[in-house]
C-alpha positions in Angstrom: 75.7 -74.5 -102.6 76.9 -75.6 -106.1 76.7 -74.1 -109.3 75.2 -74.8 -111.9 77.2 -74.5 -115.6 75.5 -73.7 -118.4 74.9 -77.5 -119.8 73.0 -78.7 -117.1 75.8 -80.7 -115.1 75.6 -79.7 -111.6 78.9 -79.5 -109.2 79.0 -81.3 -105.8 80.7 -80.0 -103.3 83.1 -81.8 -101.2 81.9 -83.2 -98.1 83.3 -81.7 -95.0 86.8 -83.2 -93.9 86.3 -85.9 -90.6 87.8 -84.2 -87.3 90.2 -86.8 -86.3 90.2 -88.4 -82.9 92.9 -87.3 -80.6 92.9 -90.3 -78.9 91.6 -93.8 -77.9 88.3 -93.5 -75.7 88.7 -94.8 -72.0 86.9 -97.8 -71.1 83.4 -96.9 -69.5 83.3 -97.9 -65.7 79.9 -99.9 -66.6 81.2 -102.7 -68.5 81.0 -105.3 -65.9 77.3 -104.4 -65.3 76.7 -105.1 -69.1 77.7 -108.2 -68.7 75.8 -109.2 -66.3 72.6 -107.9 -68.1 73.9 -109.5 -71.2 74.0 -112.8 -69.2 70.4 -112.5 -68.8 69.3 -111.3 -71.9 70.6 -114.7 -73.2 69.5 -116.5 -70.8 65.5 -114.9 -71.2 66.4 -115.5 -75.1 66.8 -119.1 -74.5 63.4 -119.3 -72.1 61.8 -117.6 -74.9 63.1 -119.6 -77.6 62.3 -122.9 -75.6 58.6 -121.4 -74.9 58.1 -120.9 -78.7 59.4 -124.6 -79.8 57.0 -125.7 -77.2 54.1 -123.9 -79.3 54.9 -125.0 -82.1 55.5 -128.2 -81.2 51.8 -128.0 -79.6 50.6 -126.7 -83.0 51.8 -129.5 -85.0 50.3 -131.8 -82.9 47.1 -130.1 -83.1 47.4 -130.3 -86.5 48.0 -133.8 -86.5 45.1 -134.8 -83.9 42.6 -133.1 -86.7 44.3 -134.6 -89.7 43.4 -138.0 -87.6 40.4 -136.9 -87.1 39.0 -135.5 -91.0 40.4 -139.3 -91.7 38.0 -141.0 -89.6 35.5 -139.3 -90.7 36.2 -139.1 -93.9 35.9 -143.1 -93.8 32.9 -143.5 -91.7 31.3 -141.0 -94.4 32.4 -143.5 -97.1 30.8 -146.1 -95.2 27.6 -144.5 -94.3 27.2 -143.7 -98.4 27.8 -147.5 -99.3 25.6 -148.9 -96.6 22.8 -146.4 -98.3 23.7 -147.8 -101.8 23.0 -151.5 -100.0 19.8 -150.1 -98.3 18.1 -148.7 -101.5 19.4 -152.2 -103.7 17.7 -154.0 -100.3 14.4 -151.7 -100.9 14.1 -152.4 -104.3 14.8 -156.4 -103.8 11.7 -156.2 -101.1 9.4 -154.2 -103.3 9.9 -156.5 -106.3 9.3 -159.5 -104.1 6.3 -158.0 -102.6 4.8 -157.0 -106.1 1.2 -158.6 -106.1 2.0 -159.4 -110.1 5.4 -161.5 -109.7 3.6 -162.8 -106.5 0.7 -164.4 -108.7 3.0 -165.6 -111.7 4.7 -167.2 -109.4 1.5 -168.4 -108.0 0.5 -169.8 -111.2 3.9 -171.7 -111.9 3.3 -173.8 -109.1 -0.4 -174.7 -110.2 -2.7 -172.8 -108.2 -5.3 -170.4 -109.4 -7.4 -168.0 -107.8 -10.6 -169.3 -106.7 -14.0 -168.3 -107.9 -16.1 -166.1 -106.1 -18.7 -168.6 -106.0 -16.6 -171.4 -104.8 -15.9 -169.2 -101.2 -17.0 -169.8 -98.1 -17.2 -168.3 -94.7 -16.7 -169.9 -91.4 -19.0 -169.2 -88.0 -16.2 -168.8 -85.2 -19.2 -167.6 -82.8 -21.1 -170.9 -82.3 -17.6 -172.8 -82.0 -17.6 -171.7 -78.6 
C-alpha cells in the first residue's frame, strides 16, 4: 500500500522486480505439425478471399444490371409523358376542328348558308322499291 503525505501526493510503490529466465526455452516437438496447419490456414485464407471477390464482383454487377435498368426506364417514362403532351395537343386540335361554330364560319366563307325550314324536303325510300 502507499502512503499518503499530508499534501495530497500519493507514493507509488515499485513494481515487483522480473524473475529472470535461467535459460533459453527448448524447441516444442510440435513445430512441424504447425506448419502443416499453417499451410492450410493460408491456403482456406486464400479460398476465402477468392470466394468474397467473387461476391463482390457479383454485387457490382447487380448493381450495374439495375443502374441499366432505372435508365431504361427512366427514358421510356420520358417518352410516355411527351407522347401524353402530343395526345392532349392532338385532342384539343380535333375538338376545335369539330366545333359546330368554326364548322359553320367556315361554312359561310365558302358561300353556303343553312337552308330554311321551309325550303326541306323528304324523300320516300319505300315506294323506290
Amino acid at each position: 500500500m502507499a502512503a499518503v503525505d499530508w499534501f495530497g501526493t500519493a507514493e507509488v510503490a515499485a513494481p515487483p522486480a522480473a524473475r529472470p529466465r535461467r535459460g533459453p526455452r527448448p524447441a516444442p516437438a510440435a513445430a512441424p505439425r504447425r506448419r502443416a496447419r499453417s499451410g492450410r490456414r493460408i491456403g482456406g485464407g486464400i479460398v476465402w478471399i477468392s470466394v468474397f471477390a467473387v461476391l463482390l464482383a457479383g454485387v457490382v454487377a447487380l448493381n450495374v444490371a439495375v443502374l441499366r435498368a432505372n435508365i431504361g426506364v427512366n427514358k421510356l417514362n420520358q417518352k410516355t409523358t411527351q407522347l401524353q403532351e402530343q395526345n392532349a395537343a392532338l385532342a384539343s386540335q380535333v375538338s376545335a376542328a369539330a366545333a359546330s361554330l368554326r364548322i359553320e364560319a367556315a361554312a359561310r366563307k365558302l358561300g353556303l348558308v343553312p337552308a330554311l325550314s321551309t325550303d326541306t324536303s323528304y324523300v320516300n325510300l319505300g315506294a323506290a322499291r
